[in-house]
C-alpha distance (Angstrom), angle and dihedral (degrees) to the residues before:
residue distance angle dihedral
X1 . . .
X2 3.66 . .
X3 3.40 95.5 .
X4 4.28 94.5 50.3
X5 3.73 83.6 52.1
X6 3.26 106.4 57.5
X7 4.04 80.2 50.4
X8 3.69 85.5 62.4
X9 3.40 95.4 53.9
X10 3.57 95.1 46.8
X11 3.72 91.1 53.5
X12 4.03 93.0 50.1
X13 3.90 96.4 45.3
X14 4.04 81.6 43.0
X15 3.52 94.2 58.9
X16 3.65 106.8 30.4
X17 4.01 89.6 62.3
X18 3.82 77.7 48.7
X19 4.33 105.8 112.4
X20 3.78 83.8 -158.6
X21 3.98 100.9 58.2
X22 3.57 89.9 36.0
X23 3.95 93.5 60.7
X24 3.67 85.4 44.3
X25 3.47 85.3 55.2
X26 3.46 106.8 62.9
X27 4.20 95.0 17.3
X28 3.41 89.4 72.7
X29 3.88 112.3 55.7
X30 4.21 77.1 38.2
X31 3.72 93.1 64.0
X32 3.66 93.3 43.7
X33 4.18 86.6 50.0
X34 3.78 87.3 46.7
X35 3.44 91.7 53.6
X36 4.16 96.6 55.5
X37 3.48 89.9 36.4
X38 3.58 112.3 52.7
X39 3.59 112.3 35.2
X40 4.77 77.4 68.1
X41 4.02 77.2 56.4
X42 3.52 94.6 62.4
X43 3.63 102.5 42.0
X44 3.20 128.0 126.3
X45 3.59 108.6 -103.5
X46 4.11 97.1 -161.2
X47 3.60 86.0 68.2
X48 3.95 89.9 64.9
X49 3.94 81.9 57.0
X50 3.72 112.8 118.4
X51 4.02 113.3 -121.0
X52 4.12 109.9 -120.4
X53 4.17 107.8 -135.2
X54 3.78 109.2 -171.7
X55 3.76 110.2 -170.5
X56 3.74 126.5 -168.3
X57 3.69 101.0 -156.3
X58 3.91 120.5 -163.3
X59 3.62 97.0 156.2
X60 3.76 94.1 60.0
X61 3.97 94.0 -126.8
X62 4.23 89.6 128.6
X63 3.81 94.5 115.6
X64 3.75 98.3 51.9
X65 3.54 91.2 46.2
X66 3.82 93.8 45.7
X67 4.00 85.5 51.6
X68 3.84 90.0 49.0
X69 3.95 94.1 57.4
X70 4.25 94.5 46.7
X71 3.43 79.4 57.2
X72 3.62 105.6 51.4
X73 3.73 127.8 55.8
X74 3.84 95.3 -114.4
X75 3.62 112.5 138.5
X76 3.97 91.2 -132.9
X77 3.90 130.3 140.8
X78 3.98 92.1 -149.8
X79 4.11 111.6 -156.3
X80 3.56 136.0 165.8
X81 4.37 121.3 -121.4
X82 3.25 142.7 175.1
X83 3.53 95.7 -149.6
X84 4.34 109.9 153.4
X85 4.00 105.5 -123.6
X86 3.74 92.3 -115.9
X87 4.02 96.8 56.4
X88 4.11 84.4 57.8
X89 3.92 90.5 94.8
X90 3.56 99.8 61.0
X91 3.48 99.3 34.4
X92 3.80 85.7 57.2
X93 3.89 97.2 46.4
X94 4.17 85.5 55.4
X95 4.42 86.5 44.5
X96 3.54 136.0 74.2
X97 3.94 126.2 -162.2
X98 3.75 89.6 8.0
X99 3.95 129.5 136.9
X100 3.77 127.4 -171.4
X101 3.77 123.2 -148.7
X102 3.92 125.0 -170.6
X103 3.65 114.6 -171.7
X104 3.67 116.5 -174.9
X105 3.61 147.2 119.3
X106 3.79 90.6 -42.2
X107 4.18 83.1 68.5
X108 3.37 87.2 55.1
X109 3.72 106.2 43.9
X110 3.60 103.3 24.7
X111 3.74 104.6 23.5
X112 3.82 92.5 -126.4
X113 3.73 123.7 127.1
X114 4.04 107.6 -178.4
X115 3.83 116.7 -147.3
X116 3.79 131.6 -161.8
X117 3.75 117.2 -145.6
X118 3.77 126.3 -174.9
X119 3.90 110.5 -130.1
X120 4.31 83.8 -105.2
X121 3.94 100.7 72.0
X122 3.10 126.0 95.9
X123 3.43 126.7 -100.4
X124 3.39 98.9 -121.9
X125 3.61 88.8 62.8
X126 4.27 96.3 95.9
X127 3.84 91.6 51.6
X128 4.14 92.4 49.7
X129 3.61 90.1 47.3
X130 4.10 91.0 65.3
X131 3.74 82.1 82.0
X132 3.64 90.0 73.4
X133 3.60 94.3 57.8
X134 4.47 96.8 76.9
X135 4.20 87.1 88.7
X136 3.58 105.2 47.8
X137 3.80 85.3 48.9
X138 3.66 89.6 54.8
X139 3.91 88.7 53.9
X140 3.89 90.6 42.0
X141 4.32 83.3 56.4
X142 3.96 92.7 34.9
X143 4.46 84.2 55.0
X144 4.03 87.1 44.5
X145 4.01 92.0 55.6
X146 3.68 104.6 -105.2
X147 3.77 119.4 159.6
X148 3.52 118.8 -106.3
X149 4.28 92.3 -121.8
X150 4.17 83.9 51.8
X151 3.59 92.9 45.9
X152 3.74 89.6 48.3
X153 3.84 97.0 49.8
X154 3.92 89.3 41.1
X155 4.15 91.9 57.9
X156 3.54 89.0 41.9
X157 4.10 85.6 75.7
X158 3.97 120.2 -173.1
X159 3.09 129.6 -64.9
X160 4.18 125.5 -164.3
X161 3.26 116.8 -157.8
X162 4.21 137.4 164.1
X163 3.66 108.0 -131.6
X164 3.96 115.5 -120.6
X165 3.59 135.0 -166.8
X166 3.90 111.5 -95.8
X167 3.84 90.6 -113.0
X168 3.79 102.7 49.2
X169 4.50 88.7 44.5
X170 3.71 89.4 68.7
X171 3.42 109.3 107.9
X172 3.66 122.7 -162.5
X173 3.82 118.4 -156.2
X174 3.41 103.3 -101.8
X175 3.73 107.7 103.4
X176 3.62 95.3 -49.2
X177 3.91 103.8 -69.3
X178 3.76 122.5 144.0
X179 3.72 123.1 -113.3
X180 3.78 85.4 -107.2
X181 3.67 94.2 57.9
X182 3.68 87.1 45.2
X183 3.70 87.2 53.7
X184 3.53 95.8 51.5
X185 4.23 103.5 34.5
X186 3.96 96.2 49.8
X187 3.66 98.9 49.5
X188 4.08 88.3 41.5
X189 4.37 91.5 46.6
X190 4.07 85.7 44.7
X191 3.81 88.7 49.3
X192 3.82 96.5 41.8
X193 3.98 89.9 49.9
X194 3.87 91.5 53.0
X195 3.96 83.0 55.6
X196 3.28 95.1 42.0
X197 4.14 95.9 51.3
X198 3.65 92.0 38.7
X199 3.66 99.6 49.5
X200 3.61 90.2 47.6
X201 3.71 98.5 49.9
X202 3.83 78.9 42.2
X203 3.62 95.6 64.4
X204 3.69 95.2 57.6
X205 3.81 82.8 68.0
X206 4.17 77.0 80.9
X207 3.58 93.5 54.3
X208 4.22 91.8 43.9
X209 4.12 94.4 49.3
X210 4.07 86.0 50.2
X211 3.49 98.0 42.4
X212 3.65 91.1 53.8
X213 3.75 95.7 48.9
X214 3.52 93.8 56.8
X215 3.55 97.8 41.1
X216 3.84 83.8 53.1
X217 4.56 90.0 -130.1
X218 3.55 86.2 125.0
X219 3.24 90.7 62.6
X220 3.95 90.5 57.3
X221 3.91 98.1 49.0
X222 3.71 97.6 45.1
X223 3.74 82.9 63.8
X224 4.11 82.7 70.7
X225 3.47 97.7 29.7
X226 3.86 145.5 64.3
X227 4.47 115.1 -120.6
X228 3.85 84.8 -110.5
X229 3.46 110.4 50.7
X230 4.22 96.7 48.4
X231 3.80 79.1 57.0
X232 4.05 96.7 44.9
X233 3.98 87.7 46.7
X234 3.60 95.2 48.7
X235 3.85 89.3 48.4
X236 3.83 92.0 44.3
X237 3.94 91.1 43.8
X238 4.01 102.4 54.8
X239 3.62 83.7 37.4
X240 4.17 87.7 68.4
X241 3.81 90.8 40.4
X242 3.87 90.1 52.0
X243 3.38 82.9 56.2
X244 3.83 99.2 53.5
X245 3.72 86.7 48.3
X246 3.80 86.6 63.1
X247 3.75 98.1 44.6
X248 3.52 96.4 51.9
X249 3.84 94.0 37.8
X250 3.83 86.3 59.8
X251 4.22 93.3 39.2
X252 3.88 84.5 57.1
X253 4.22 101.3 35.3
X254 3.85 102.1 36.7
X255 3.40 98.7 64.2
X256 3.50 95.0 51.3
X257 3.56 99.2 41.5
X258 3.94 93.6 54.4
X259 3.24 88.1 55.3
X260 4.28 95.1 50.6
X261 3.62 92.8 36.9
X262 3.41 98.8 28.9
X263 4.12 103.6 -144.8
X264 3.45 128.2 150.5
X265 3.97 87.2 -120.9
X266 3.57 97.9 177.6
X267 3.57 92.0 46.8
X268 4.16 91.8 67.2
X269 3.62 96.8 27.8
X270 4.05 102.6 80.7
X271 3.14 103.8 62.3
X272 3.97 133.5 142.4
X273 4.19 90.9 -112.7
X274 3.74 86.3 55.1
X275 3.97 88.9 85.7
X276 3.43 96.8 57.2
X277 3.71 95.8 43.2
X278 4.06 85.5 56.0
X279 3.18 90.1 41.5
X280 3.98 101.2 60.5
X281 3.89 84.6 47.3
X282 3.72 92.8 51.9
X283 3.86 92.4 51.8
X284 4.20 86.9 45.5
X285 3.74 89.7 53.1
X286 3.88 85.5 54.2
X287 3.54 95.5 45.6
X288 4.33 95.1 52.1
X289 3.76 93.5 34.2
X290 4.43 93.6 60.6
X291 3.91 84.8 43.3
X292 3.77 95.2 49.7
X293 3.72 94.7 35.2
X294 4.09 84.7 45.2
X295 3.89 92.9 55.3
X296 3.79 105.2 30.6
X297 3.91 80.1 71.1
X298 3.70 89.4 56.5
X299 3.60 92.8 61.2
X300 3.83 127.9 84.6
X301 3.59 92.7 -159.3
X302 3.76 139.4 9.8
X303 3.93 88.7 -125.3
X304 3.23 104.5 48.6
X305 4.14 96.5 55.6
X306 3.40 112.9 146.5
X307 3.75 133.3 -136.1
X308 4.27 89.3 -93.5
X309 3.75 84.3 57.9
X310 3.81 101.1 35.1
X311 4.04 81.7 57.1
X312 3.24 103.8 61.8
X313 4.11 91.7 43.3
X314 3.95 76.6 63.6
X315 4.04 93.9 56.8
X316 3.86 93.9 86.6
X317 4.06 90.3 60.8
X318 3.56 89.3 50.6
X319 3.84 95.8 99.9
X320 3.84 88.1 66.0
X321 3.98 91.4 68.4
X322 4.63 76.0 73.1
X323 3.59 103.4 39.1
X324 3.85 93.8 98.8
X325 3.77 96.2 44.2
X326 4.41 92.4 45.6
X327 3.53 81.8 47.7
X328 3.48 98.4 49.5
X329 4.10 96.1 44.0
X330 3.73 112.8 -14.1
X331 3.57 82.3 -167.1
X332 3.52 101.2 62.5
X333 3.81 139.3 86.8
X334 3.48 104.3 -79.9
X335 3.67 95.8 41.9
X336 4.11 86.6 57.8
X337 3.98 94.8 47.6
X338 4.05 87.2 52.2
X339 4.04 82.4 50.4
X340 3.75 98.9 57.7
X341 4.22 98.1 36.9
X342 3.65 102.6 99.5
X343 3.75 92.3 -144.5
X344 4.11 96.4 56.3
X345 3.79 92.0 22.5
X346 3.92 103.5 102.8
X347 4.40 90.1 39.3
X348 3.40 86.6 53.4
X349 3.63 118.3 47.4
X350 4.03 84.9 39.3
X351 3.68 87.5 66.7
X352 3.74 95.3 35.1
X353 3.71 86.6 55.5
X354 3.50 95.1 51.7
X355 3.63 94.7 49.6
X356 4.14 103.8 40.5
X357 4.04 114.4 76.3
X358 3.51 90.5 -148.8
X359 4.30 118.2 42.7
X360 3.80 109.4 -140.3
X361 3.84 93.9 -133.3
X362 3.56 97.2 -170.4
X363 3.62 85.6 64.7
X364 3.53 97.9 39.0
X365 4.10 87.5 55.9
X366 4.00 92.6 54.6
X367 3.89 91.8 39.1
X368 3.57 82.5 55.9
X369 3.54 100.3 41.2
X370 3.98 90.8 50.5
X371 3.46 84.3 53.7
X372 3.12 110.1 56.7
X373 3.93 95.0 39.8
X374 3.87 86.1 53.2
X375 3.99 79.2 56.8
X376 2.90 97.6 56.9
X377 3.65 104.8 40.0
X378 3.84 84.9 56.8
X379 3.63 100.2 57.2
X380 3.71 83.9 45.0
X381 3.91 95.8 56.1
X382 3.81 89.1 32.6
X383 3.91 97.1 57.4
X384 4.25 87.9 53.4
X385 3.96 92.8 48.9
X386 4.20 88.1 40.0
X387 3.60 96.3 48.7
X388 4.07 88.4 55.7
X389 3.64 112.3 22.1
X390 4.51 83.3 50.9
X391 4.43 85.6 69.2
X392 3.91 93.3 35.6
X393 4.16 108.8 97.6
X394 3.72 136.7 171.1
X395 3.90 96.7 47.4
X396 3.94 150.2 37.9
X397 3.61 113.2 -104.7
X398 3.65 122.1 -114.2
X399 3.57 130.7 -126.5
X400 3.53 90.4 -108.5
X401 3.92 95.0 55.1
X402 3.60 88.2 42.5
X403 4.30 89.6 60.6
X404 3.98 89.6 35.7
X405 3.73 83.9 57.6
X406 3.78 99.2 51.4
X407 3.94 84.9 41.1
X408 3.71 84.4 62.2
């Protein structure tokens, strides 16, 4: 053990002085900052314009309809004229963004309000001015003789609605989702980054086993160490800069994306089923890592990989092959075959958990245990083919060595 860790602390002072890693460091929470931040920069800032509705009002229905726009989410500067009909033309050729409504007894008799739009507005701008039409309806009702309770219930309108428990109705402001949702996406995205990062930086553990074959240093530090623990350090020492990828990916994103989204992150993020959800990724690291770490000593060079090796580099993307089917019913069949594949296993039931209200735990449990015997079955397997395909040069090893090696 003291021997693999000094390996792991090789590997993370190895890489940290690395310019390459450290660009990917940083460049990566930057793209995904550039990509909130400047699309807003490019916007077009007329649309933020508010939309000018002039209403000449002879019915005297200005309050209600005042009222109605403070409560909708119209960008309209509501104001009162007394504009005549026939000046509307010029007034509009000296205006931009600027409507004019006249309501009067043609509302009431003919149901026909017109507007006057300058060529600016939006198109939209007839259908969201319907709304406006509740209170001269009530005074078309009021002329017809209809009592003030019926007139009241009739404007009320119907509304259908699926009742909710009081503590899943209370939304939050950030786009509308419920505090359980929050409760169940944050710890699930947090989770699925720490994956993400450490798989990533994981994968590079294919690149370091190769590059050392060929460069013939393996050679030098197996003279001090045993097969197994060069393997267990490397494993243990991209595992710790996966996880400084994640830290400073959140450092640099979360700051930023509180203040675009505008979610008390922290608030939803320590919560009890955040252990599991780091746990499953944990195990998932351990799974890819032995396989890459495994095969990357199969390999006499990096560029020469064959399609054996270039298929299991594809393994980590193997959750996506589910995505439409957990989305869909994370429930249902598919979603529980994706659970209990090693290989998509930890992708999976991180976004099934995030999705489902209530976690099937029995499931979870044998997910989990699958896992982590599939974890350790690779490390297992991996530590016979790394201890001989790490002295074998000249060539990429078959699949047939590879099985005659684990035979062995």
């Amino acid at each position: 053990m003291r021997n693999t860790l000094k390996i792991a602390k090789w590997e993370i002072k190895r890489n940290i002085k690395n310019k390459s890693f450290l660009i990917g460091l940083f460049l990566t929470p930057v793209i995904f900052i550039l990509f909130m931040v400047v699309p807003s920069l490019f916007s077009n800032d007329e649309e933020a314009t508010p939309t000018n509705v002039m209403v000449n009002d002879q019915l005297n229905v200005y309050t209600e309809l005042e009222a109605l726009v403070d409560q909708s989410e119209f960008n309209w500067n509501l104001e009162p004229t007394d504009i005549r009909e026939s000046d509307v033309e010029n007034e509009l050729n000296e205006s931009e963004d600027t409507a004019y409504l006249f309501i009067d007894e043609r509302a009431l008799g003919e149901g026909v309000v017109p507007v006057y739009m300058s060529d600016e507005i939006d198109s939209f701008f007839i259908n969201q001015v319907q709304l406006l039409a509740t209170p001269i309806q009530a005074v078309q009702m009021e002329q017809l003789g209809v009592s003030t309770d019926e007139l009241a219930m009739i404007t009320k309108g119907i509304t259908f609605t699926e009742p909710t428990s009081e503590e899943s109705s209370s939304i939050e402001s950030g786009g509308g989702m419920t505090t359980k949702e929050l409760e169940r996406m944050v710890p699930g995205a947090f989770a699925g980054l720490i994956m993400l990062s450490i798989v990533f930086t994981g994968m590079a553990i294919f690149q370091s086993a190769s590059d050392e074959k060929k460069n013939k240093i393996a050679e030098i530090i197996l003279s001090s160490v045993a097969p197994a623990e060069l393997m267990q350090g490397k494993i243990i020492g991209y595992f710790a800069l996966g996880i400084i990828q994640t830290f400073v990916s959140i450092a640099l994103v979360l700051p930023v994306l509180s203040w675009r989204i505008d979610i008390p992150f922290m608030e939803y993020l320590f919560v009890p089923e955040l252990a599991i959800l780091v746990l499953i990724a944990l195990l998932g690291y351990l799974l890819f890592a032995a396989l890459f770490v495994g095969v990357g000593a199969t390999m006499a060079d990096i560029s020469t990989a064959g399609n054996f090796q270039g298929l299991i580099m594809m393994l980590p993307f193997a959750p996506f092959i589910f995505i439409g089917p957990v989305f869909g019913d994370p429930s249902g069949l598919m979603a529980q075959i994706g659970t209990y594949i090693p290989f998509t296993t930890p992708g999976v039931l991180i976004l099934r958990l995030s999705l489902l209200e209530e976690w099937p735990w029995v499931e979870i449990i044998i997910a989990l245990a699958i896992l982590a015997i599939s974890a350790w079955l690779c490390m297992k397997l991996s530590g016979k083919i790394f201890k001989v395909g790490i002295l074998m040069y000249g060539k990429n090893a078959s699949p047939k060595e590879i099985i005659k090696w684990l035979r062995a």
